[in-house]
C-alpha positions in Angstrom: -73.3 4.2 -3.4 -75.3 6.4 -5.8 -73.7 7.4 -9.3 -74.8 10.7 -11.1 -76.4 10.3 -14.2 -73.4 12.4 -15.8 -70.5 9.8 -14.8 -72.8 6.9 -16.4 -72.7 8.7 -19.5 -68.8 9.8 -19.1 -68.4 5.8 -18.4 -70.0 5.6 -21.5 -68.6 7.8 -23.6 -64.9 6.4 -22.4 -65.9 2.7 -23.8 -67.0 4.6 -26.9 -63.5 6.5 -27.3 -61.5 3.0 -26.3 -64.0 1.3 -29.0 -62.6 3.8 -32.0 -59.1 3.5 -30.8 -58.9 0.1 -30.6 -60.5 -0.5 -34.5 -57.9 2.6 -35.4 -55.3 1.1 -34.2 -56.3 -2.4 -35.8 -56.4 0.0 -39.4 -53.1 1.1 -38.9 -51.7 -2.4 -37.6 -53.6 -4.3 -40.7 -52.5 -1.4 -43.5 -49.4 -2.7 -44.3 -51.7 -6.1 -45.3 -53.9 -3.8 -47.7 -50.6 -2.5 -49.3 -49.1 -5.9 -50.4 -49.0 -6.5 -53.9 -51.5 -8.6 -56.1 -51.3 -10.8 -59.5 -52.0 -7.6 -61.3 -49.2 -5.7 -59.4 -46.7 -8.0 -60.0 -43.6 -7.4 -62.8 -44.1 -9.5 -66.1 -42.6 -12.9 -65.7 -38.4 -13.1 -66.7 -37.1 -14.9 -69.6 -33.5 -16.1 -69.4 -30.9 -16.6 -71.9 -27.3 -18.2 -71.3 -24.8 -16.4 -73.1 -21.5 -18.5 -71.9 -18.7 -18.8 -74.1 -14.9 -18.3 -74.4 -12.5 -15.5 -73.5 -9.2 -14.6 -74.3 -7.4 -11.2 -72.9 -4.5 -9.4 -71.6 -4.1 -8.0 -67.8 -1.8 -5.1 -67.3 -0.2 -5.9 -63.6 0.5 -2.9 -61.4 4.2 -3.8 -59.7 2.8 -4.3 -56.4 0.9 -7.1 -57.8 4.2 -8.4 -59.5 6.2 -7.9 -56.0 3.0 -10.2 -54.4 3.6 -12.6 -57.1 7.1 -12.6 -56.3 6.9 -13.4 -52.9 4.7 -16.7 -53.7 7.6 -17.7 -56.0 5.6 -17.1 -59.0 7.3 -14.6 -61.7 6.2 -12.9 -64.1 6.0 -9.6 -66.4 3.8 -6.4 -66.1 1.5 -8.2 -68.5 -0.1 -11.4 -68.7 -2.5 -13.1 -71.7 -5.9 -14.5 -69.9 -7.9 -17.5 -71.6 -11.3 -18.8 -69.5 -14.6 -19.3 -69.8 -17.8 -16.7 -68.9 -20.8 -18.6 -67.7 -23.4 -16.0 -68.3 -27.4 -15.6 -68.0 -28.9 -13.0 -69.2 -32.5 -11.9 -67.5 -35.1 -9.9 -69.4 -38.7 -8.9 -70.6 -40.1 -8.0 -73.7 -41.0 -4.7 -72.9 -37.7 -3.6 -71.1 -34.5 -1.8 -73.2 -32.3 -3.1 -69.9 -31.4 -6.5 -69.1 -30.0 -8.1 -65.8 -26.6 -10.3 -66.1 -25.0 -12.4 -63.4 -21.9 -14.4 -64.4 -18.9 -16.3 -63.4 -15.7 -15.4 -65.4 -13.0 -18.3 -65.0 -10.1 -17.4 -66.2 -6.3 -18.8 -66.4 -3.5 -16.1 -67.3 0.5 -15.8 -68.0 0.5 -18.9 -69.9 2.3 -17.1 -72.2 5.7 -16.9 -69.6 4.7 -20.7 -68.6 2.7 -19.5 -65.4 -0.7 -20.8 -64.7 -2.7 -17.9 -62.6 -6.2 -18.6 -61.8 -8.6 -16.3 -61.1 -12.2 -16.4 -60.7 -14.9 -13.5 -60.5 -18.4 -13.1 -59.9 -20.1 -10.1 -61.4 -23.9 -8.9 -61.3 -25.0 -6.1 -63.8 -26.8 -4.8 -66.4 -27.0 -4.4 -70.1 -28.6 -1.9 -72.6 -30.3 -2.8 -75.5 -27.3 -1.5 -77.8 -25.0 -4.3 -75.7 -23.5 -1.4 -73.1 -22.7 -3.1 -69.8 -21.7 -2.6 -66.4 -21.0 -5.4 -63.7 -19.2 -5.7 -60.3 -18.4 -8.3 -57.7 -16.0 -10.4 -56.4 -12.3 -11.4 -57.8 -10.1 -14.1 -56.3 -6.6 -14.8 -57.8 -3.3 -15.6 -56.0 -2.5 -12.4 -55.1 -5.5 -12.2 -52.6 -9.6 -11.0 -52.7 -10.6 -7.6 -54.4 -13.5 -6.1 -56.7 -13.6 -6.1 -60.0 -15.6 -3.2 -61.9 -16.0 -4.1 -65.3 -18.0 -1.9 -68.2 -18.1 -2.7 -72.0 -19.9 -3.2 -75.2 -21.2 -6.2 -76.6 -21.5 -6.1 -80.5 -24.3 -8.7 -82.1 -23.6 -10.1 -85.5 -27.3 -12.5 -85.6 -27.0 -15.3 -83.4 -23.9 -14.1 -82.6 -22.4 -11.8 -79.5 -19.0 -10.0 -79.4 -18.1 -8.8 -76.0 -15.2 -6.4 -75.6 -14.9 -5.5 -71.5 -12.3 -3.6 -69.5 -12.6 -4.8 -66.0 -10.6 -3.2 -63.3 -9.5 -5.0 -59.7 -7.9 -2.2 -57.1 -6.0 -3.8 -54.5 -3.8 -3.1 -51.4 -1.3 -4.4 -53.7 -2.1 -2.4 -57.1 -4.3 -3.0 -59.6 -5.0 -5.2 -62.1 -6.8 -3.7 -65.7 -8.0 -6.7 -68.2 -8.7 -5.7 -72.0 -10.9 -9.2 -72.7 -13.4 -10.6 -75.4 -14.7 -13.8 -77.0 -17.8 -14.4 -77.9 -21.3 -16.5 -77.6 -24.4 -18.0 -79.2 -27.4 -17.2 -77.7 -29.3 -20.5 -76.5 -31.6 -21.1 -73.6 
């Protein structure tokens, strides 16, 4: 069988075109290896502060919440006192004005009308260099799961912090709004 000297050269010319596709298609394939980051491209390295200490507050209960109560045998008023604990750490960088927080806020209310309620949350937010804040995350209490949205100021005096929050938890049963504060001493 004789070939033509033209289907030599279009044999040739297809190895040549499979040849650049093949290394094209190994570019695309190995970009996403040229993209990852290096030392240099990294964020500055996190310092971390614990800022736990005590808190003390009143909740405003929404009468669905009180009905809920009810029904577990467990009475009480409108309002409740809180007293707990915030285990807090506090991320940040020298250079940045905003800080990440994460914390767990244990808390024990209606004392006051000799109930013991516990709830506990777990909030993740962020606060300003002038001590605004937001958080949210979890809430468990008798009355069931929910999310609590929290925002406040935190007012430093030195070594010193002040935080006054308003955190809200909606429910299917009503919602629950906590005026708290304390305070803490920064240490690492």
């Amino acid at each position: 069988m004789q070939t033509s000297p033209n289907s030599s050269a279009l044999t040739r010319g297809s190895a040549v075109r499979h040849v650049a596709h093949a290394a094209l298609l190994t570019l695309v394939l190995c970009s996403p290896a040229l993209s990852q980051t290096t030392a240099s491209q990294l964020p500055p390295i996190a310092k971390t502060a614990s800022l736990s200490g005590p808190r003390f507050g009143l909740t405003l209960l929404a009468d669905g919440v009180v009905k809920k109560l009810e029904e577990r045998d467990i009475k009480v008023g409108p309002h409740i006192s809180q007293f707990g604990w915030q285990f807090e750490k506090q991320f940040y960088t020298k250079d940045s004005g905003v800080t990440m927080v994460t914390e767990w806020v244990a808390l024990v209310g209606g004392l006051e009308q000799s109930v013991v309620l516990p709830s506990l949350s777990w909030m993740v937010g962020v606060r300003t260099r002038d001590g605004a804040e937001f958080g949210i995350g979890p809430n468990i209490t008798p009355v069931g799961t929910g999310l609590v949205l929290a925002t406040g100021m935190t007012f430093r005096a030195g070594a010193l912090n002040v935080p006054v929050n308003v955190a809200v938890v909606p429910s299917k049963h009503g919602s629950r709004v906590s005026v708290l504060s304390g305070f803490s001493l920064r240490h690492r």
